[in-house]
C-alpha positions as CSV (number, residue, x, y, z in Angstrom):
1,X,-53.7,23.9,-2.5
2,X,-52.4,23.0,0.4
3,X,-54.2,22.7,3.7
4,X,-53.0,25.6,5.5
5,X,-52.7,28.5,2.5
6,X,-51.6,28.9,-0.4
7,X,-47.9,29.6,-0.9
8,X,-47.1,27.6,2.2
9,X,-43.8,25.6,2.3
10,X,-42.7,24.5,6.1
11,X,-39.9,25.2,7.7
12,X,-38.2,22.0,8.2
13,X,-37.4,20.9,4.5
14,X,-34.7,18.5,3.7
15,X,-32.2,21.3,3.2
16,X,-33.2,22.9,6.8
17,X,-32.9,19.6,8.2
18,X,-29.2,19.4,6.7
19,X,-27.9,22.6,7.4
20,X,-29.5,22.2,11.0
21,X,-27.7,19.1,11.3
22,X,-24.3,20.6,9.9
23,X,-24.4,23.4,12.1
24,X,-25.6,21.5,15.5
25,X,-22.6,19.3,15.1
26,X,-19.8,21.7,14.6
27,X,-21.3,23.2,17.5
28,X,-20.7,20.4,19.1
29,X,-17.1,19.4,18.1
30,X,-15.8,23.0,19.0
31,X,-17.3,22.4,22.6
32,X,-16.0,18.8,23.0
33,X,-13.0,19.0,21.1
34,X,-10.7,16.9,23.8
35,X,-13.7,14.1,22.6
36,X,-13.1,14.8,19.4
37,X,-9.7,14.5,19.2
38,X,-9.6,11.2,21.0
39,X,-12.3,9.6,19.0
40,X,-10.0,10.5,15.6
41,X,-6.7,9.2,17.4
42,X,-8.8,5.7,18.1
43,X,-9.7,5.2,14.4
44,X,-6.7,6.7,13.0
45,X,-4.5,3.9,15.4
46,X,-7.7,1.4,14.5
47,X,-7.0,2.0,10.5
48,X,-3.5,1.9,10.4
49,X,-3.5,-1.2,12.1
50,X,-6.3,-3.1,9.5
51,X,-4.4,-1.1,6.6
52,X,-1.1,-3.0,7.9
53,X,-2.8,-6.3,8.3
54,X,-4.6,-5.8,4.2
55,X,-0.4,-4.7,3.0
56,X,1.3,-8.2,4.9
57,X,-1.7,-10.5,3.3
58,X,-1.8,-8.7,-0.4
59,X,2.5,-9.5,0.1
60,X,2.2,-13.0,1.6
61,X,0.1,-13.9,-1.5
62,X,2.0,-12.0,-4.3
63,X,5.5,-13.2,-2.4
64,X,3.7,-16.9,-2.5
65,X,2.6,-17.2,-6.0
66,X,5.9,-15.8,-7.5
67,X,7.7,-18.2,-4.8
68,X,6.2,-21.3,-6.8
69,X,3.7,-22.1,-4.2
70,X,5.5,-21.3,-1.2
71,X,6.9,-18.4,0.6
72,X,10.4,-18.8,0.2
73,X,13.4,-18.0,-2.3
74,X,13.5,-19.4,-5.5
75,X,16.6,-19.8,-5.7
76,X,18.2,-21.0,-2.0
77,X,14.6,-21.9,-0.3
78,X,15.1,-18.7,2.3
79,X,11.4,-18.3,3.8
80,X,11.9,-15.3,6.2
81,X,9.5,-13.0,4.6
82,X,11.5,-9.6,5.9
83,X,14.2,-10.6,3.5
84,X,12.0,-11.9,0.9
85,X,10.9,-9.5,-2.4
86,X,9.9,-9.3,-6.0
87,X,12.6,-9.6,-9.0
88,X,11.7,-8.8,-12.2
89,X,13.4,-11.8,-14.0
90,X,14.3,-9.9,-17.0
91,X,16.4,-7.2,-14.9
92,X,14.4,-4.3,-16.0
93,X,13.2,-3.0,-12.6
94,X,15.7,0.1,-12.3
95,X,14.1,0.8,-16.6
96,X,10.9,0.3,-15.4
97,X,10.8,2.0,-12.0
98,X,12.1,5.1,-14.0
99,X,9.1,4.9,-15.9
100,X,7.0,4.9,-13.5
101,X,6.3,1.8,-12.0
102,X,5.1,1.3,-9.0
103,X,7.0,-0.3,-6.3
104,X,6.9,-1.6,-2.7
105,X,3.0,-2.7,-1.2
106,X,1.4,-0.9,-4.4
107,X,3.5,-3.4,-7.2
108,X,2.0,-6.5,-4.7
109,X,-1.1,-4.7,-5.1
110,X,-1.2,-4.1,-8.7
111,X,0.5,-7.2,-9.7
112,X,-2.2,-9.4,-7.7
113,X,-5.2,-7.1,-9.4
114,X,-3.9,-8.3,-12.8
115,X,-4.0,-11.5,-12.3
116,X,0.0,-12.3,-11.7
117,X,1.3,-11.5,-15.0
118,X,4.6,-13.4,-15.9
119,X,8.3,-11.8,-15.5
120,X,8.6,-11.4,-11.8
121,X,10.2,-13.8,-9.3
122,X,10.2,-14.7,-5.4
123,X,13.9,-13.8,-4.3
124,X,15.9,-13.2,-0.7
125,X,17.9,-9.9,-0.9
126,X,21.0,-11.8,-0.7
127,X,20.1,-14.1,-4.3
128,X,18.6,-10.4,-5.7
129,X,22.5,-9.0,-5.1
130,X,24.1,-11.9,-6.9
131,X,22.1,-12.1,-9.2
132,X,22.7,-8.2,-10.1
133,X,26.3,-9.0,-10.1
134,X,25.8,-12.5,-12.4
135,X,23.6,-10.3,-15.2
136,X,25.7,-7.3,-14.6
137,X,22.8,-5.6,-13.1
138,X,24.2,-3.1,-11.2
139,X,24.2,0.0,-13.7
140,X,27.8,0.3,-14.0
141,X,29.0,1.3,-10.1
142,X,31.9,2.3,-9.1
143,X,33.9,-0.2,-6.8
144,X,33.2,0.3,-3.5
145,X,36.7,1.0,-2.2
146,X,37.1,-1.8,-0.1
147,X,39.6,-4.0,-2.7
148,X,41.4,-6.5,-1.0
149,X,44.9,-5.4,-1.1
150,X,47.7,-8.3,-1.0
C-alpha cells in the first residue's frame, strides 16, 4: 500500500512528464517562430555543408583507388577531379543504369561499401567519349549534323 492511500498514482508519471514536455514546446515554437525558423536555416546550411564535405571525400577515394593510386586518368594522367568519373570497363553502364543502378555520389558510395569490386575505371570525360566511340558505345546515334562538307 502506498503511503498516502490506497489507489494512489501521482500526477507526474513518465507519460505526464512527456506530453507536458510535448505540449510546452510547441507552445513555445508557435510564439518564437522567427527563432525557430532561424535555428532550422543554421543547421540546414550547417548539414548541407558537412553532407558536401562526406560526397567530395567518399569521390576522392573511389576516384583514387579506380585511378591506380592516384587521382587522375587512366588513360592520359588528367587529375582535375571536376572532369574526372567512373567507367565501367566492360561498357555496360547505359545496361546497368537501366536496371537500376545507382549512379553519381551513391555508386562512389556503394562501390566503396563493397569493398571496390573490379570492372570500373578512373577516366576524364574526354577519354570516356573516345572510348565510347573506339567500343562503339554510343547506342547507335544519329550523326550529329555537323559533317564536314568538302
Amino acid at each position: 500500500m502506498s503511503r498516502w492511500g490506497e489507489g494512489y498514482k501521482p500526477k507526474w508519471t513518465k507519460e505526464y512528464e512527456r506530453e507536458y514536455s510535448r505540449e510546452y514546446h510547441r507552445k513555445w515554437r508557435l510564439t518564437h517562430i522567427e527563432q525557430v525558423h532561424a535555428s532550422q536555416k543554421r543547421c540546414r546550411v550547417k548539414n548541407r555543408e558537412h553532407q558536401n564535405q562526406m560526397n567530395q571525400q567518399v569521390r576522392i577515394e573511389t576516384l583514387t583507388y579506380y585511378g591506380k593510386g592516384e587521382l587522375a586518368c587512366v588513360r592520359c594522367g588528367y587529375n582535375d577531379i571536376r572532369a574526372l568519373s567512373i567507367d565501367h570497363v566492360k561498357g555496360d553502364g547505359k545496361a546497368l543504369r537501366d536496371l537500376g543502378e545507382l549512379t553519381g555520389v551513391a555508386l562512389y558510395r556503394r562501390l566503396k561499401n563493397l569493398g571496390f569490386p573490379v570492372g570500373y575505371q578512373t577516366l576524364c570525360m574526354n577519354c570516356q567519349w573516345i572510348k565510347r566511340k573506339e567500343n562503339h558505345e554510343d547506342g547507335g546515334t544519329k550523326p550529329s549534323g555537323f559533317e564536314v562538307k568538302g
